[in-house]
C-alpha positions as CSV (number, residue, x, y, z in Angstrom):
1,X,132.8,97.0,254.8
2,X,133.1,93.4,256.6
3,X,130.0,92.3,254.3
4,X,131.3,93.2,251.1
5,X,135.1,91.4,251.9
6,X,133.0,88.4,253.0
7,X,130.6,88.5,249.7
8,X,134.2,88.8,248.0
9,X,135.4,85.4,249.1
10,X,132.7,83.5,248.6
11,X,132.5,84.8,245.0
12,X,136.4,84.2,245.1
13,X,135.6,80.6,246.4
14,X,132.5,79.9,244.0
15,X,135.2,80.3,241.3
16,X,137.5,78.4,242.0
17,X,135.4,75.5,242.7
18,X,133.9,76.0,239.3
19,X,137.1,75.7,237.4
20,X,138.0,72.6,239.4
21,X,134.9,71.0,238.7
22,X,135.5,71.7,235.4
23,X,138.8,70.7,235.0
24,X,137.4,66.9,236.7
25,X,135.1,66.5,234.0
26,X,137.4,67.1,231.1
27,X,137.8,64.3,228.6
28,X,141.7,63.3,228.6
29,X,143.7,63.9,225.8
30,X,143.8,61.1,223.1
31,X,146.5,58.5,222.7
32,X,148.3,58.1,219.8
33,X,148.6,54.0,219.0
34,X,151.0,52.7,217.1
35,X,150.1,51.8,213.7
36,X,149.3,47.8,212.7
37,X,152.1,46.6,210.6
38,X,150.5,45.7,207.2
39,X,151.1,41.6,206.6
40,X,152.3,40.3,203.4
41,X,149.4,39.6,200.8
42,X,149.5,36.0,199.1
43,X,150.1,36.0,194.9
44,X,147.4,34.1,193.1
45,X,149.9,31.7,192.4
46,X,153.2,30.9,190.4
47,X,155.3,29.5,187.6
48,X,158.4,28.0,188.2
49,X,160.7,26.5,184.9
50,X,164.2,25.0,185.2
51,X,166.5,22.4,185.9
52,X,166.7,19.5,188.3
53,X,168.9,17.2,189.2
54,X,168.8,13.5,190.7
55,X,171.8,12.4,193.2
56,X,170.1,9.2,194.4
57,X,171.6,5.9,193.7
58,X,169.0,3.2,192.3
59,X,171.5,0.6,191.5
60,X,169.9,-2.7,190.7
61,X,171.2,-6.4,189.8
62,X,169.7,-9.4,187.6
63,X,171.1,-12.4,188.3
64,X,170.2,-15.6,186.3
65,X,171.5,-18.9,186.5
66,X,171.4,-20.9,183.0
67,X,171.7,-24.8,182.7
68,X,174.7,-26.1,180.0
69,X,176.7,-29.0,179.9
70,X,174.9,-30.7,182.5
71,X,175.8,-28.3,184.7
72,X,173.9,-25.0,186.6
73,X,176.4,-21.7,185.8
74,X,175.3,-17.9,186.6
75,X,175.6,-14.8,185.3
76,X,175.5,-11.3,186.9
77,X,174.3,-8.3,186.1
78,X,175.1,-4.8,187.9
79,X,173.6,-1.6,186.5
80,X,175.1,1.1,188.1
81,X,172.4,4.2,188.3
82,X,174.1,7.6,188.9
83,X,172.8,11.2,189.6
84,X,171.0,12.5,186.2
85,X,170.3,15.9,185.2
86,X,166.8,16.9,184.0
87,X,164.2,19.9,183.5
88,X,161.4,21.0,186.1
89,X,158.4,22.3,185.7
90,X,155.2,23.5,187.7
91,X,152.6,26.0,188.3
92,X,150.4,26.5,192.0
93,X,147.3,28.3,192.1
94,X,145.8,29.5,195.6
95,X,142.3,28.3,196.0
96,X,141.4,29.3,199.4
97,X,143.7,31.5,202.5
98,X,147.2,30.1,201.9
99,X,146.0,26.5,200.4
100,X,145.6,25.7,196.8
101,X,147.0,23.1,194.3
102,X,150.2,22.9,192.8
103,X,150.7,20.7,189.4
104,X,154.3,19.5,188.7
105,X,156.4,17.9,185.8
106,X,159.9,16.4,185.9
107,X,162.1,14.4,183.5
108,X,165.9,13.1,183.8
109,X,167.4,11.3,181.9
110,X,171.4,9.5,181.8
111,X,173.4,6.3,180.3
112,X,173.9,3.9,182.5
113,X,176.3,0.9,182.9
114,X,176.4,-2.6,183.3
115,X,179.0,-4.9,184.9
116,X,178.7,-8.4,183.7
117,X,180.2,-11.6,186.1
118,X,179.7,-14.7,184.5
119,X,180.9,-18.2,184.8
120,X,180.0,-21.2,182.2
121,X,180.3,-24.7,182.7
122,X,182.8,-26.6,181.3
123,X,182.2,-28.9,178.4
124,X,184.7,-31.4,179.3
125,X,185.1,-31.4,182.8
126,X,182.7,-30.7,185.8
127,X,183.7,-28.1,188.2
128,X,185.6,-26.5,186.5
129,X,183.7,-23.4,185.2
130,X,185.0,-20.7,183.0
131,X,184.3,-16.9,184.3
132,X,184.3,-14.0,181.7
133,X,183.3,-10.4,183.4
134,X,182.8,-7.3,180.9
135,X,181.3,-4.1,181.0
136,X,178.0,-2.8,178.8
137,X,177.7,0.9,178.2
138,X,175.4,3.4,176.8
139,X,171.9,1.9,178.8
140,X,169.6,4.5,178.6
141,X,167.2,5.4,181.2
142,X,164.9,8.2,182.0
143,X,162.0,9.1,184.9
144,X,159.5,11.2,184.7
145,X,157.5,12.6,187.2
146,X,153.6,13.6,187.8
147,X,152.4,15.1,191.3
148,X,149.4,16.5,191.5
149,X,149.8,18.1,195.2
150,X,148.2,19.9,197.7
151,X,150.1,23.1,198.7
152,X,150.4,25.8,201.5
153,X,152.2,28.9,200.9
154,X,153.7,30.9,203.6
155,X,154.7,34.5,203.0
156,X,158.1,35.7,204.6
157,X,158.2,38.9,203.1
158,X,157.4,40.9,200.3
159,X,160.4,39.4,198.3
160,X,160.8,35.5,200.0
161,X,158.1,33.0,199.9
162,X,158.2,29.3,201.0
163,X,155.5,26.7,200.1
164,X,155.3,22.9,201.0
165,X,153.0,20.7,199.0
166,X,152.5,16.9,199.1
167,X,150.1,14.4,197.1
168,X,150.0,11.8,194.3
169,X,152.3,11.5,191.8
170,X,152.8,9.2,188.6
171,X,156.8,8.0,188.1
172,X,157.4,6.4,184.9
173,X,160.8,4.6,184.2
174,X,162.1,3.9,181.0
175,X,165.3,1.6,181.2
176,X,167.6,-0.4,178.6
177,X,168.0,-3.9,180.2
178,X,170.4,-7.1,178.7
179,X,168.3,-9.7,177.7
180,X,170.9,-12.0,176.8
181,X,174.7,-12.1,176.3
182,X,177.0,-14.5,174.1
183,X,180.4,-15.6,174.4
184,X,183.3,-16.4,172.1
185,X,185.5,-20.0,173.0
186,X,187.8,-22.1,170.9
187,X,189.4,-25.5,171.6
188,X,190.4,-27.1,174.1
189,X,187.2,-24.5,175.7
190,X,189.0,-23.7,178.5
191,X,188.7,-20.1,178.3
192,X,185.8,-17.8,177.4
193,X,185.1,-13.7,176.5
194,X,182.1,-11.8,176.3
195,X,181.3,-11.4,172.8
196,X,178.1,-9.6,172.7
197,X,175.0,-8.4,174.7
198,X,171.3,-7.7,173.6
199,X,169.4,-5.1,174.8
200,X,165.7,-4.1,174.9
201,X,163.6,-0.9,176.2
202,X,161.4,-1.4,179.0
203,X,158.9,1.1,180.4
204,X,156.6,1.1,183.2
205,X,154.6,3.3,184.7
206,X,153.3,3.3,189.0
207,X,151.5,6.1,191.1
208,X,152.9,6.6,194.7
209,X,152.5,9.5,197.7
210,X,155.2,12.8,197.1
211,X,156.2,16.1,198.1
212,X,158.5,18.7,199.0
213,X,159.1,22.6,199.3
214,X,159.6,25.8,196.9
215,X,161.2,28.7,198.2
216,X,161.1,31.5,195.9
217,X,163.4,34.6,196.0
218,X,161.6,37.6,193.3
219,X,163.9,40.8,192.4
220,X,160.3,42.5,191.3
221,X,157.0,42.3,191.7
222,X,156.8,39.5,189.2
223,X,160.0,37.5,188.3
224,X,162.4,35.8,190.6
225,X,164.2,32.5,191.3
226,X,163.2,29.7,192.9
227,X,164.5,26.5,194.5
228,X,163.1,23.2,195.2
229,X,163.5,20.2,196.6
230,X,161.3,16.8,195.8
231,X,160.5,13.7,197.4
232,X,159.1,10.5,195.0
233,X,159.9,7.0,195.0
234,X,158.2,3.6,194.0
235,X,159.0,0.0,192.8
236,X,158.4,-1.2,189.7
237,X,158.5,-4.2,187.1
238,X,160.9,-4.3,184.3
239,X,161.3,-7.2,182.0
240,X,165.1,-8.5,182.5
241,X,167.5,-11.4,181.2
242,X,165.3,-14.5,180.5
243,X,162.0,-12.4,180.5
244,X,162.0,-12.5,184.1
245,X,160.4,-9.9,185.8
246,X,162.9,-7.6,187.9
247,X,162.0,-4.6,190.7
248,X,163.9,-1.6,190.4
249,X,163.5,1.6,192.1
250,X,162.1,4.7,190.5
251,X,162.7,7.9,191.6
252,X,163.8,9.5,194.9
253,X,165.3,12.9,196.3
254,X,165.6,15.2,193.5
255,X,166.7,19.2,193.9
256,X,165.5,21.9,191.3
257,X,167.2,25.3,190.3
258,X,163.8,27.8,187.9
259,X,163.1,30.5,187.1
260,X,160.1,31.9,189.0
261,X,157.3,33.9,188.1
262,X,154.7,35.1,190.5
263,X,151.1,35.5,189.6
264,X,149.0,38.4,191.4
């Protein structure tokens, strides 16, 4: 009787140790990780087209001094350069990653005006100038704009997009400039009044370093709007009053309103 209880427990105790050693070498149950948020693919490129607009200031002055009666007078011009409206246009292409080209296109265009200070020798009596001063309107003027740019886009999400580019680009001022003015006087001369001006078209064209930045806003897949904003100024050479060569700033900050169209 005592041999079969003790042949009892150990069978008792050789089970138990089994299920523990088996319950040790169990694999543990697997962990559920949390899924990889999926990034934002890149568009091939895009198509922006729309209006821009110009607030900088590139006011400029000629100033001559012409010889009569023996005596040195001067003559001032102001041209008074507002903000002009204008069209944009460009189209980026991704070339590698985020980086690719973007090609742009920009014209403006306003009438600008001239304020005219002169003051004319006497032809009787020394020191004794006469001043006239006047105002010229309806001096055209018009930039256009080049870049050829390098560009980096930079997803936010599936519906906002930001891209910064920077390169050359080609300005090309076109400006109506006073070559010469006349004035009206009668006897005893004492007194004189602008009479009329002449006016000529002068373009030039110079390459300088731009950029800026898109940020594009799509309601679907494919069409949106964007916004930009563009950086491009240089100096060039206009022919002025007397056929003296004047610098006058082209370009500057300019601010674009498209619509945008995304390539995939």
């Amino acid at each position: 009787m005592t041999r079969t209880r003790l042949a009892l427990v150990l069978a008792l105790v050789g089970v138990v140790a089994h299920s523990a050693s088996a319950q040790g070498s169990a694999k543990p149950a697997p962990r559920h990780r949390l899924a990889a948020r999926p990034t934002t693919p890149l568009p091939r490129g895009y198509v922006l087209l729309g209006a821009s607009y110009t607030p900088s200031q590139n006011a400029f002055e000629d100033r001559v001094t012409p010889r009569s009666n023996s005596e040195t007078g001067s003559s001032t011009l102001t041209y008074d350069v507002g903000g002009a409206p204008g069209f944009e246009g460009a189209a980026a292409v991704r070339l590698w990653r985020s980086y690719g080209l973007r090609v742009g296109v920009g014209r403006s265009s306003t009438s600008v005006g001239a304020t005219l200070e002169a003051s004319i020798p006497h032809p009787f009596f020394f020191d004794r100038p006469r001043t006239a001063s006047a105002t010229i309107d309806g001096l055209d003027r018009a930039e256009t704009a080049i870049g050829l740019h390098l560009q980096a886009m930079f997803p936010i999400n599936r519906r906002m997009q930001l891209a910064v580019f920077g390169g050359p680009t080609w300005l090309q001022l076109s400006q109506d400039t006073v070559q010469d003015v006349s004035y009206t006087e009668t006897y005893p001369y004492d007194t004189i009044a602008f009479s009329t001006a002449v006016t000529a078209k002068n373009s030039e064209t110079t390459g300088t370093i731009g950029g800026g930045a898109d940020f594009n806003y799509f309601f679907t897949t494919s069409v949106g709007l964007g916004a930009s904003i563009l950086y491009a100024q240089a100096n060039v050479e206009l022919r002025a009053s007397n056929g003296e060569a004047k610098t006058v700033t082209a370009g500057g900050w300019k601010t674009g309103l498209s619509l945008a169209v995304r390539i995939r």
